[in-house]
C-alpha positions as CSV (number, residue, x, y, z in Angstrom):
1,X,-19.2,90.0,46.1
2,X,-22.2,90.8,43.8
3,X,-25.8,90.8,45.5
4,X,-27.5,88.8,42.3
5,X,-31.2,90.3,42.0
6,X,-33.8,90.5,38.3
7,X,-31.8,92.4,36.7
8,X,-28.3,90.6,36.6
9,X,-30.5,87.4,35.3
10,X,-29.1,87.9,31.6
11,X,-25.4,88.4,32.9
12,X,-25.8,85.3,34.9
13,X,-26.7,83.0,32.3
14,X,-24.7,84.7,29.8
15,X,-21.8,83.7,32.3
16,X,-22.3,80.6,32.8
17,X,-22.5,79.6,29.4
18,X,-20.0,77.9,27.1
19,X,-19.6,80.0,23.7
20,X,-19.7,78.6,20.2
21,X,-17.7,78.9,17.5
22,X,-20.2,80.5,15.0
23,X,-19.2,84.6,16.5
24,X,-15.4,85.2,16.5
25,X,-15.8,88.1,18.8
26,X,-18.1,86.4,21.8
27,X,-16.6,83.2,21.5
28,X,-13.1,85.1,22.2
29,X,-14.1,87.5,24.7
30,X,-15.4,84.4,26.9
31,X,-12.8,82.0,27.0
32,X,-9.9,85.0,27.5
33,X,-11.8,86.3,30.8
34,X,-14.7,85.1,31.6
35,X,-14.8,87.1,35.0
36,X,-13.6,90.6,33.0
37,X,-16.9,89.3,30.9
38,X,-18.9,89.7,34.0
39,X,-17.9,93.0,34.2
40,X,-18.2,94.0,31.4
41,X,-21.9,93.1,31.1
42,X,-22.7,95.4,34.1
43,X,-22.4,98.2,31.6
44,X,-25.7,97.5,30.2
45,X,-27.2,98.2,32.9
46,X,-27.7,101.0,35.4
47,X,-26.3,100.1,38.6
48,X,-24.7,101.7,41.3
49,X,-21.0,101.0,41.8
50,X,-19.2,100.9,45.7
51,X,-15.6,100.0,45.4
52,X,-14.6,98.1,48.5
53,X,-11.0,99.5,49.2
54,X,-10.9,96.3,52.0
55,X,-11.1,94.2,49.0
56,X,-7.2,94.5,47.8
57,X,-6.0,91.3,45.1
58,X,-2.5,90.8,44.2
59,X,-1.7,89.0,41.0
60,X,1.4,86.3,40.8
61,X,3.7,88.8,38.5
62,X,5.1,87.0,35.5
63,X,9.0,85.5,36.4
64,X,10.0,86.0,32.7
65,X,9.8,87.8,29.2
66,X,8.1,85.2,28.0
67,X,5.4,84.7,30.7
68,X,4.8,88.3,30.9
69,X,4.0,88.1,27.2
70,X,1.9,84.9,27.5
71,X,0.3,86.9,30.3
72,X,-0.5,90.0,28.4
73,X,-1.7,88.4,25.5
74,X,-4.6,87.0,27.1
75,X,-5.7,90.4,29.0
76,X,-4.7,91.9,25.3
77,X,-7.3,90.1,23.6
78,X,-9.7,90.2,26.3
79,X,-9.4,94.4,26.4
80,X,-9.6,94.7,22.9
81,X,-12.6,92.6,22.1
82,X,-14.6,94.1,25.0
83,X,-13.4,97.4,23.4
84,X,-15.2,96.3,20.6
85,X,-18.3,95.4,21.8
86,X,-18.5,99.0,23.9
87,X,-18.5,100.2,20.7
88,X,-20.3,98.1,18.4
89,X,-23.0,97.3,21.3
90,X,-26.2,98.7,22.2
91,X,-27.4,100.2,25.0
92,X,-23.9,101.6,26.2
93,X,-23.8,105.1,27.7
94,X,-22.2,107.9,24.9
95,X,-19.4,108.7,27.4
96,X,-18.4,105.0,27.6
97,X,-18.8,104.3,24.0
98,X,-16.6,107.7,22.9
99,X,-13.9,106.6,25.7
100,X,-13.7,103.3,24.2
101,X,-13.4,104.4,20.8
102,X,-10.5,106.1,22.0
103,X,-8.9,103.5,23.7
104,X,-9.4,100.9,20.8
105,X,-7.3,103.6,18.3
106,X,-4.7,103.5,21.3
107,X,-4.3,99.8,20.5
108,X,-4.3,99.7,16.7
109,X,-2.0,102.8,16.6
110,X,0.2,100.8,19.3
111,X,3.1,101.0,16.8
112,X,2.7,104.6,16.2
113,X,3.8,105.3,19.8
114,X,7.4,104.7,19.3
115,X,7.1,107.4,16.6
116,X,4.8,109.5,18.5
117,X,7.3,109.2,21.6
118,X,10.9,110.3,19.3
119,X,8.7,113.4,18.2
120,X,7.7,114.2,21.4
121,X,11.5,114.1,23.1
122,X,12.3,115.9,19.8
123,X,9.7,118.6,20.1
124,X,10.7,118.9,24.0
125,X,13.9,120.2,23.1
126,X,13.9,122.2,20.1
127,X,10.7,124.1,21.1
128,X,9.9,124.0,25.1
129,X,7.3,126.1,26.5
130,X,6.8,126.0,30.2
131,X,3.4,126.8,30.5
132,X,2.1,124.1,27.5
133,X,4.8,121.9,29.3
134,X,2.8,121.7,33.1
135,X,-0.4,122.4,31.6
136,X,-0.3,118.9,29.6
137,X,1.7,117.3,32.6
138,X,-1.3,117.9,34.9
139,X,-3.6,116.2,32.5
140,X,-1.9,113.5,31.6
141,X,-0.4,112.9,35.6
142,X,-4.2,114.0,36.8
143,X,-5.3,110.0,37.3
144,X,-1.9,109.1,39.1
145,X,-2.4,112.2,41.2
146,X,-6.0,110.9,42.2
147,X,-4.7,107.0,43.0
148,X,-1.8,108.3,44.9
149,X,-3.8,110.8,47.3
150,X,-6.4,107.7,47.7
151,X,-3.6,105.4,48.7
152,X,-2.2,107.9,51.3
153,X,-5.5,108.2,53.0
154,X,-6.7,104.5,53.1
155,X,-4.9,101.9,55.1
156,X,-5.5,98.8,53.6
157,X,-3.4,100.6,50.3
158,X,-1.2,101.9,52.2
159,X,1.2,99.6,53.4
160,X,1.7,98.8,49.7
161,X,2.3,102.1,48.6
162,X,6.0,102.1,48.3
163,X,5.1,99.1,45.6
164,X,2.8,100.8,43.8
165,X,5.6,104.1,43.6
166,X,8.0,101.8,42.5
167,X,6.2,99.8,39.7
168,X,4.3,102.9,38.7
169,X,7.7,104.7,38.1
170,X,8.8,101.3,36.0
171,X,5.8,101.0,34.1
172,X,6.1,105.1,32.8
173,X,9.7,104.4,31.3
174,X,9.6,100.8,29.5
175,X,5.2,100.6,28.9
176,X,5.8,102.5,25.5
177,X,8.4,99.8,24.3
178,X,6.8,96.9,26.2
179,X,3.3,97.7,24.4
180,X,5.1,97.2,21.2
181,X,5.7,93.6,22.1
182,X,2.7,93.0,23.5
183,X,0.1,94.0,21.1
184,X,2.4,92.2,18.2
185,X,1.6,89.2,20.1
186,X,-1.7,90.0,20.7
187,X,-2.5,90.5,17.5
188,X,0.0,87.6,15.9
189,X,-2.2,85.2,18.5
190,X,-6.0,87.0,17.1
191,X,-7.7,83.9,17.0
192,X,-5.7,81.8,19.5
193,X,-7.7,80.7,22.5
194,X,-5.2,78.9,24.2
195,X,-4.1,80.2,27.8
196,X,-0.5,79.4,26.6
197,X,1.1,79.7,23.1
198,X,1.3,75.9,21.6
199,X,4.3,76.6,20.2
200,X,6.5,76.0,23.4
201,X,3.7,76.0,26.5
202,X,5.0,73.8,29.2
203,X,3.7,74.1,32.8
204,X,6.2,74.1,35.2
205,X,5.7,72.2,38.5
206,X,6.7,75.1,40.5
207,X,3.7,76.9,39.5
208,X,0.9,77.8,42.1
209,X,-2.5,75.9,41.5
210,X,-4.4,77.4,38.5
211,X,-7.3,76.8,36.5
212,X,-7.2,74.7,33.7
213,X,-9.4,73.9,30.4
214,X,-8.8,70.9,28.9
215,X,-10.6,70.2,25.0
216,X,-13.1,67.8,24.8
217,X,-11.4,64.8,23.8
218,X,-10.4,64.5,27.2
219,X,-13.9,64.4,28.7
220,X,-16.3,61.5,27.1
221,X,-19.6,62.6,27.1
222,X,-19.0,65.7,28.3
223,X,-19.5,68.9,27.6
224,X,-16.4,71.5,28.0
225,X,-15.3,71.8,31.6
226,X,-13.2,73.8,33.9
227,X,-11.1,72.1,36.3
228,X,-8.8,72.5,39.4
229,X,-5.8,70.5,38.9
230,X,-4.2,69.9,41.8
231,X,-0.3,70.9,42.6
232,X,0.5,67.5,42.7
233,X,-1.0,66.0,39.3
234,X,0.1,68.5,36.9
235,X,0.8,67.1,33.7
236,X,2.8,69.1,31.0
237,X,0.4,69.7,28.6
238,X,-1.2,73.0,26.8
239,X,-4.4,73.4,27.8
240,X,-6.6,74.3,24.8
241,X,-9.8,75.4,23.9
């Protein structure tokens, strides 16, 4: 939980309130993660960060290709317009802004990786130095290291660790052709701010309880809303914005 004192005022009511249509990049960051938002405003300020290792979220993992896509094309567009605004934006600290410049030419250069990967294999081979080899292994594995040595040593992680092996190991051998996918469809769906694709979005029944924004039609006199629809009352329709 976030203690809300003078300072978080602006985040607050930035928070709570409904974009318009008249700035592409706020009016997507909003609707594609409005909690990640939250976040992401805490950079403009100096605050002191605690992570609360007690505090451990799971996530419902996608049951398909195409859900995983559907899935990843929201957090897609959420990352890389909040990528933007670290860089475009005022008031962020250098090291932030440089490490987001970097990340945002990750993205666009997304299709360079399967390139970048062939040369790399290629270069492995033909011309292997041992020392350059575990020197840029360290570096690159450095993070991994870290998280790993945390989860051994706290025990709300560690029960899960096994998982977190496993899924890491996964993620290292398909992210580079998975990112291909993903950020075609990110960037296919740039100005899409519907949770699901329109082209074939059905909600299936089975489904856990989610929340839902339904367009304005649907509410007289209303402003937009967010809603909890219950298990029960689902009805198979796209929810839009």
């Amino acid at each position: 939980m976030v203690k809300v004192d003078n300072r978080l005022i602006n985040v607050i009511t930035d928070y709570g309130t409904m974009p318009h249509q008249d700035d592409l990049i706020h009016t997507t960051v909003q609707p594609l993660g409005t909690d990640r938002r939250l976040t992401h405003l805490f950079l403009f300020y100096i605050l002191r960060t605690i992570m609360v290792d007690s505090a451990v979220c799971y996530t419902k993992p996608p049951q398909s290709w195409y859900r995983l896509l559907t899935q990843r094309r929201r957090w897609g567009s959420n990352a890389f317009f909040n990528t933007i605004m670290n860089v475009y934006r005022s008031s962020i600290h250098p090291i932030t802004r440089i490490s987001s410049c970097r990340y945002l030419m990750k993205m666009c250069l997304v299709f360079f990786r399967l390139f970048n990967m062939g040369l790399f294999v290629t270069q492995l081979v033909a011309h292997f130095d041992l020392k350059g080899f575990l020197t840029q292994t360290g570096i690159l594995l450095y993070p991994s290291c870290y998280f790993f040595l945390f989860s051994i040593f706290k025990k709300t992680v560690r029960s899960s660790l096994h998982k977190v092996l496993i899924g890491c190991l996964a993620n290292r051998y398909i992210s580079g052709l998975i990112s291909v996918g993903i950020m075609a469809t990110v960037f296919y769906n740039i100005v899409n701010f519907a949770w699901v694709p329109a082209a074939s979005a059905k909600i299936k029944q089975e489904q856990s309880p989610e929340i839902y924004i339904f367009p304005t039609s649907e509410i007289p006199d209303a402003d937009l809303q967010i809603f909890i629809a219950p298990l029960d009352s689902r009805e198979e329709s796209v929810p839009t914005m």
